[in-house]
C-alpha positions in Angstrom: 220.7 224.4 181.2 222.0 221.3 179.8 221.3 219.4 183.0 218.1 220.6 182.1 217.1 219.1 179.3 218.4 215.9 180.0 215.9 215.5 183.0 213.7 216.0 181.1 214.5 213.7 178.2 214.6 211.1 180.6 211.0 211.5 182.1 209.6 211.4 178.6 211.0 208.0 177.7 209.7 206.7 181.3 206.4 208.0 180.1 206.1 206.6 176.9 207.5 203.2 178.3 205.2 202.7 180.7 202.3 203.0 178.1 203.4 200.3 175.4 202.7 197.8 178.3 198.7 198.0 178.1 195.8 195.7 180.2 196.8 191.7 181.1 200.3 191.7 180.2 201.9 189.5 182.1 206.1 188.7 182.7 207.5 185.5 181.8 210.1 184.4 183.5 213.8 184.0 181.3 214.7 180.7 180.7 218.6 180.4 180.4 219.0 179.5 176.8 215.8 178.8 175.6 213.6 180.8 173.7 210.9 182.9 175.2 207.5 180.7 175.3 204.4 181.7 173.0 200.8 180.5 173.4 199.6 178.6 170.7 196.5 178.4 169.1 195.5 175.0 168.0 194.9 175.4 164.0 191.9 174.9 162.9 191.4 171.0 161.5 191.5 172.0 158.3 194.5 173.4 158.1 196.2 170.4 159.6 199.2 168.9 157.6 198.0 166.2 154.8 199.2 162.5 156.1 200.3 160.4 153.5 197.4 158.3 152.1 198.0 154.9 153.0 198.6 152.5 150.0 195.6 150.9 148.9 195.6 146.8 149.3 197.1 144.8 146.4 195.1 142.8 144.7 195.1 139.3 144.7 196.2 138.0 141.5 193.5 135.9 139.4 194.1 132.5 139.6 196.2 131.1 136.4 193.8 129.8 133.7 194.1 126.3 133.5 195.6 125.7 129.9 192.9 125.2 126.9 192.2 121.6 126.4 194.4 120.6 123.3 191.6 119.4 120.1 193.0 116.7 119.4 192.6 115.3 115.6 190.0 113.0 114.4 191.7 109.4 114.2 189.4 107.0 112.0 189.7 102.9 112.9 188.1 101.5 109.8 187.0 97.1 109.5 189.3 95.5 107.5 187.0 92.1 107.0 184.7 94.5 105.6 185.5 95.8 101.7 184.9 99.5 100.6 181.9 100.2 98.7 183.1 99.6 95.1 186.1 97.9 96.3 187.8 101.4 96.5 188.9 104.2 99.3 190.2 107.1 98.5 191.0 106.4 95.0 193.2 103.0 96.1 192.0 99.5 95.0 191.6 96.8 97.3 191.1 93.2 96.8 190.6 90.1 99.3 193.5 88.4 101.4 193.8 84.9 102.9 197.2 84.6 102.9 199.3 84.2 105.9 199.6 87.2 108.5 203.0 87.9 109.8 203.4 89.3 113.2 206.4 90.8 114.6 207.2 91.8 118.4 209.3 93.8 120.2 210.3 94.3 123.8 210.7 98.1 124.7 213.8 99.4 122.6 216.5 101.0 123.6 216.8 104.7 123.9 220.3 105.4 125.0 222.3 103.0 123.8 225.6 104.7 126.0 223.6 103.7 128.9 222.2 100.1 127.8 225.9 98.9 126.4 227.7 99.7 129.5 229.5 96.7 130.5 227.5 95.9 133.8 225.6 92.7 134.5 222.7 93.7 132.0 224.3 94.2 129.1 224.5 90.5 127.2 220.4 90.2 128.3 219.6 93.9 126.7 221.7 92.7 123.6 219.7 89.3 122.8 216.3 90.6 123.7 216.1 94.6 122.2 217.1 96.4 119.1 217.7 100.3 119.8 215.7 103.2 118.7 217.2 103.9 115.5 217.0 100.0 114.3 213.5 100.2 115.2 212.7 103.1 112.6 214.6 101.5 110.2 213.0 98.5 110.4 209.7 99.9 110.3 210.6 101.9 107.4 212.6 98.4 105.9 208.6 96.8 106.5 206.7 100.0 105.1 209.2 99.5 101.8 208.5 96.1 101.7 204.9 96.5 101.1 203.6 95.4 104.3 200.5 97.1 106.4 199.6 97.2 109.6 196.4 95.5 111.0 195.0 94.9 114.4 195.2 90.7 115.6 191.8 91.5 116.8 190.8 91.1 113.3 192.6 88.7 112.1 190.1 85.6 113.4 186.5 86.0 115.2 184.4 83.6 116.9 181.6 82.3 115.9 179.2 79.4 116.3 179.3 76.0 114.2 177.3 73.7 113.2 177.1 72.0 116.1 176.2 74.9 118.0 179.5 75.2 119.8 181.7 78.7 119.3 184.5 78.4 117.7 187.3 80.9 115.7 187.5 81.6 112.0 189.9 83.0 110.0 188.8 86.1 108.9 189.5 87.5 104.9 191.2 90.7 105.0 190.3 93.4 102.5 194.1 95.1 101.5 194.9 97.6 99.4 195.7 96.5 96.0 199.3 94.5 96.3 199.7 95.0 100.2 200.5 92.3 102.8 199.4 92.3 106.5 200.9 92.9 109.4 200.6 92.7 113.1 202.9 94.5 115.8 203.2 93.8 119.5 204.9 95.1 122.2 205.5 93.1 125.3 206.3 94.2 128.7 205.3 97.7 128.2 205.3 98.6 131.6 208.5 100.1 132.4 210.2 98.4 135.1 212.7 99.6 137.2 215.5 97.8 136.1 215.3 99.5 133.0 215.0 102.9 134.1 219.0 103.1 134.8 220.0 101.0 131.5 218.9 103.2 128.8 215.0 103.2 128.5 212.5 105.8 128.8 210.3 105.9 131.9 206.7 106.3 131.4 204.2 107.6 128.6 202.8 110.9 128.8 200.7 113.4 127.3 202.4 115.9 125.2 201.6 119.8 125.3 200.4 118.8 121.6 198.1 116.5 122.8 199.9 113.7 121.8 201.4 110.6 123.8 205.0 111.0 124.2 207.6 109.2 126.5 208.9 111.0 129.1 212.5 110.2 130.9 216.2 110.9 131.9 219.0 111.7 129.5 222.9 110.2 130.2 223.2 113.6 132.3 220.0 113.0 134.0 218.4 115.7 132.3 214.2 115.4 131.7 213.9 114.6 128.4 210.0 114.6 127.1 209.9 113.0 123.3 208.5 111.3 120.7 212.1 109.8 119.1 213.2 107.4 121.4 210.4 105.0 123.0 208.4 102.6 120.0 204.6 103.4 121.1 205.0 107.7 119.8 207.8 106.3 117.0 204.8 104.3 115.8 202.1 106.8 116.0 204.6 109.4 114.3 205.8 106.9 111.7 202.1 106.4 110.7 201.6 110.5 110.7 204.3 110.6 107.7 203.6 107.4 106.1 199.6 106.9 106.7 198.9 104.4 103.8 201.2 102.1 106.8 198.2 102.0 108.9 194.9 101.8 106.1 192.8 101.0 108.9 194.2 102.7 111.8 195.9 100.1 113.2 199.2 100.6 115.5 200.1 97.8 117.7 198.9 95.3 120.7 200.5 96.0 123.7 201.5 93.1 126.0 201.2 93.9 129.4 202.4 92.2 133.0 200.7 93.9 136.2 203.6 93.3 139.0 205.4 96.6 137.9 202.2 98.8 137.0 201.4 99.4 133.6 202.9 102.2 131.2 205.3 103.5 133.9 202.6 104.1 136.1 202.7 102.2 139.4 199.1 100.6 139.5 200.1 97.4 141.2 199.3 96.2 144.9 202.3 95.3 146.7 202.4 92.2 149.1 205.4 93.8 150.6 203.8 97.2 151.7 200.3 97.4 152.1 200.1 100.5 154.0 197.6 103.3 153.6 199.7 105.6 151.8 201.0 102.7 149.3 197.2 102.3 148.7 196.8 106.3 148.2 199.9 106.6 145.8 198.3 103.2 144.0 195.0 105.1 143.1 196.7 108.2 142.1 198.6 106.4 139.7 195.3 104.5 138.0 193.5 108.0 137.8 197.0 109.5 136.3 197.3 106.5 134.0 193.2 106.5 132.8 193.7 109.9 130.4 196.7 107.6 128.2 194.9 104.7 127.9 192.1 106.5 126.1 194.3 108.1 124.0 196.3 104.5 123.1 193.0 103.1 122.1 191.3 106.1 120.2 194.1 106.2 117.8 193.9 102.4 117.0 196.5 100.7 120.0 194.5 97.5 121.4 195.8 95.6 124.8 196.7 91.9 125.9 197.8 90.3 128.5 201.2 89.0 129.8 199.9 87.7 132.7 200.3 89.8 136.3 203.6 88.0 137.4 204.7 87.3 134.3 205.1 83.8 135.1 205.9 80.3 132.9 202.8 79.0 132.1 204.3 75.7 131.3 205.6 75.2 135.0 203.5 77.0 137.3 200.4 75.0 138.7 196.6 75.8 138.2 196.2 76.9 141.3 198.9 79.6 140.6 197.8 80.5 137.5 194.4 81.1 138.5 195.5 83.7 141.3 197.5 85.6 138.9 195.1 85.7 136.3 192.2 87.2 138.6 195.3 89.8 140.1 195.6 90.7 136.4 191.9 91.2 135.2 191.7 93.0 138.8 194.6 95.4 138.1 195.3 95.8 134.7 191.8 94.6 133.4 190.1 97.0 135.3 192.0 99.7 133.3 192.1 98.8 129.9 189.4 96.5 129.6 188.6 93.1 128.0 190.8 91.5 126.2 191.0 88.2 124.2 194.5 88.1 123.2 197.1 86.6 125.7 200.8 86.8 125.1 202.9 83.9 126.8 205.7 85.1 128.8 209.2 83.2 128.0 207.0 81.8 125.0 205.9 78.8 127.3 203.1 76.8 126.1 200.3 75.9 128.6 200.2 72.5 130.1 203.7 71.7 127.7 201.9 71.7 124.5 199.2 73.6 123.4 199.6 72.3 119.9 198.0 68.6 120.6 196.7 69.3 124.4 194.1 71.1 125.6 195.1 70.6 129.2 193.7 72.4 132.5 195.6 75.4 132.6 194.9 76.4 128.4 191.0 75.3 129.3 190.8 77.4 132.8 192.5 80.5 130.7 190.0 80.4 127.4 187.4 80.0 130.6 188.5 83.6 131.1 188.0 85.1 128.2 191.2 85.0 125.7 190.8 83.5 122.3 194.1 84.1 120.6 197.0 82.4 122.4 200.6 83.8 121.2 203.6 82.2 121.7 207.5 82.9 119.7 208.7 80.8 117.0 210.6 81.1 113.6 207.7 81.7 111.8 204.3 83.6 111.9 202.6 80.1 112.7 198.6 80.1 113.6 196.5 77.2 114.5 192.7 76.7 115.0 192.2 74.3 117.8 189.0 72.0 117.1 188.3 71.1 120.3 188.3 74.6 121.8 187.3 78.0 120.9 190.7 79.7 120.5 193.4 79.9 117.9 197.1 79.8 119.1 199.9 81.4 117.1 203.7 82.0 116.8 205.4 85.3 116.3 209.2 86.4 115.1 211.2 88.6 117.1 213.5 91.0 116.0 216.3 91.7 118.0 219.6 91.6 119.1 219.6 87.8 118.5 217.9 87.6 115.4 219.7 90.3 113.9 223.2 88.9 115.1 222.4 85.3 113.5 219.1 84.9 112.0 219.3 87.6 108.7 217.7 85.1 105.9 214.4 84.5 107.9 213.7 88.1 108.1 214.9 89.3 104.4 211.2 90.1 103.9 211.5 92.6 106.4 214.6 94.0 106.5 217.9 93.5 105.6 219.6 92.8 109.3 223.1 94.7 107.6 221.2 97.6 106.8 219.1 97.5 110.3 221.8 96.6 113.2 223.8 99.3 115.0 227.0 96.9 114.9 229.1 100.7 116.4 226.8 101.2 119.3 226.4 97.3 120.5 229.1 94.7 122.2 231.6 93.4 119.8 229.9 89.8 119.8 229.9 87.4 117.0 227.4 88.3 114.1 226.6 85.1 111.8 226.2 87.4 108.4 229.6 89.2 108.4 
């Protein structure tokens, strides 16, 4: 019985295994190991995995705006041959002058003393011929005290025509404030050169982020240094910001200029020695850098004359050389700052020998060219009309090193030399006062 019922147990199960297979089943053959294979069904696109959205482009960053143009302040140049109307501006009295018109120069001052005073072959020539940055505030400020203002030599003397129908110069009258004396400053050799450029001085002017002219330059540690404290052209301008009744008409000073070196730091010269394309290239970069500071110079009352280009002796040098150098200045340095009638002499040599009694070749070819007032150096602020020429020739002191070491009595309407001279900062050298 039991063998039995476990036949038939066993047929069942054979029976119901056979029908679970069904229609189109097919066997797959095992794989050792790997896992039985299952048709797929592509999905529909939808329901496809989300790719990562690619990043979107950066944008180009806008172009920097170029920084505002600084508005600069309205600088008024007023005629001092011309009194006010009621012989009074704001509220100051001013009365006629025909007294004598002092005139100091400089040669550029000293901005690191540490550098200037160093013992090297330089040293004895920067001592005689500069006075540092601090002695030329204090002398400015000894002047200011003194009751002196500045005026232009531009309007010191005109031309005119005489009676004979020739031109010839005049003394002009200057109209002062009440109880003031005049003034002229120049500067000569304001060009920079490179000798000076490793002995203390600053480099070049420039235009402040203010707006302002400023010196630019290298400290002891040959850091940049950009300021208005240590070269005599932004000293000036900021002296007459503090003190304007200095400078009643706006004057400043007249810069001397040479042409070999470039002008203001800027190398605008042609060079004999390289005349190569890119020489040429850096030379016009330089005049169009150089254009933007000598507007500024001359809207806020600083005027230009000439040195020559080669800064030669006029006493020595031959027609025929001064003639070349004089058209290699009005070419170069003309062209940028425009006419001028005031020549400086370099060294102090006198045209011809003697422009006091002669009117030789060289003095008549240079008033041929346009200059009028002749400058020279002396002990005094000497000036001359010449009668047989159009042009006035005239002396000017010097303060420096020298004059300060052994001419203190001929300035005491200035300054004081004791109070002015940095006698800790310069050579131990003999000083004539002590």
């Amino acid at each position: 019985m039991k063998k039995l019922t476990a036949l038939l147990l066993a047929l069942t199960l054979l029976f119901t295994s056979a029908c679970a297979g069904g229609e189109g089943t097919q066997d797959t053959p095992d794989a050792p190991d790997s896992p039985p294979v299952q048709e797929q069904t592509p999905p529909a696109e939808t329901d496809a995995p989300d790719e990562p959205a690619p990043e979107p482009e950066a944008e180009p960053e806008p172009e920097p705006e170029p920084p505002a143009p600084v508005e600069k302040e309205p600088y008024e140049i007023l005629d001092p041959t011309v009194m006010p109307e009621g012989g009074e501006r704001d509220g100051v009295k001013y009365e006629a002058y025909n007294g004598i018109v002092e005139h100091l120069f400089f040669h550029p001052i000293i901005a690191y003393p540490e550098l200037a005073f160093d013992g090297d072959s330089e040293e004895k020539g920067l001592d005689d011929f500069m006075v540092t940055a601090d002695e030329f505030w204090k002398i400015m400020d000894s002047c200011y005290a003194n009751g002196y203002v500045l005026v232009d030599i531009g309007d010191v003397w005109s031309e005119t025509t005489g009676d004979d129908g020739q031109p010839k110069m005049v003394r002009n009258t200057l109209y002062l404030p009440e109880g003031k004396k005049p003034v002229v400053f120049s500067y000569d050799d304001t060009n920079y050169y490179p000798y000076m450029l490793e002995n203390g001085f600053t480099y070049k002017l420039v235009m402040g982020d203010d707006g302002k002219i400023a010196s630019w330059g290298r400290n002891p540690e040959g850091g940049e240094v950009v300021s208005r404290d240590l070269d005599a052209i932004p000293m000036l301008d900021k002296f007459v910001e503090e003190h304007p009744d200095f400078s009643p008409f706006g004057a400043k000073a007249s810069l001397s200029l040479t042409g070999y070196c470039g002008i203001l730091g800027y190398r605008t010269q042609t060079e004999r020695e390289d005349q190569s394309a890119e020489h040429e290239a850096n030379r016009q970069r330089e005049r169009e850098a150089v254009k933007p500071i000598i507007e500024e110079l001359k809207r806020t009352g600083w005027t230009f004359g000439s040195h020559t280009w080669g800064h030669i002796n006029l006493a020595k040098k031959p027609l025929d050389t001064v003639k070349a150098d004089t058209e290699k200045w009005l070419d170069e340095v003309g062209s940028l700052v425009g006419e001028t009638p005031i020549l400086y002499y370099p060294h102090g040599a006198r045209p011809d020998g003697n422009d006091w009694t002669e009117t030789g070749p060289i003095f008549q070819y240079l008033q041929s060219q346009g200059f009028r007032v002749f400058c020279s150096v002396g002990t005094e602020s000497f000036s001359f009309i010449k009668k047989d020429l159009c042009a006035v020739i005239c002396d000017r002191l010097h303060p420096d090193g020298t004059t300060l070491r052994r001419s203190r009595e001929r300035y005491l309407q200035f300054y004081d030399a004791k109070d002015i001279m940095d006698v800790d900062v310069r050579p131990q050298r003999e000083i004539l006062w002590e």
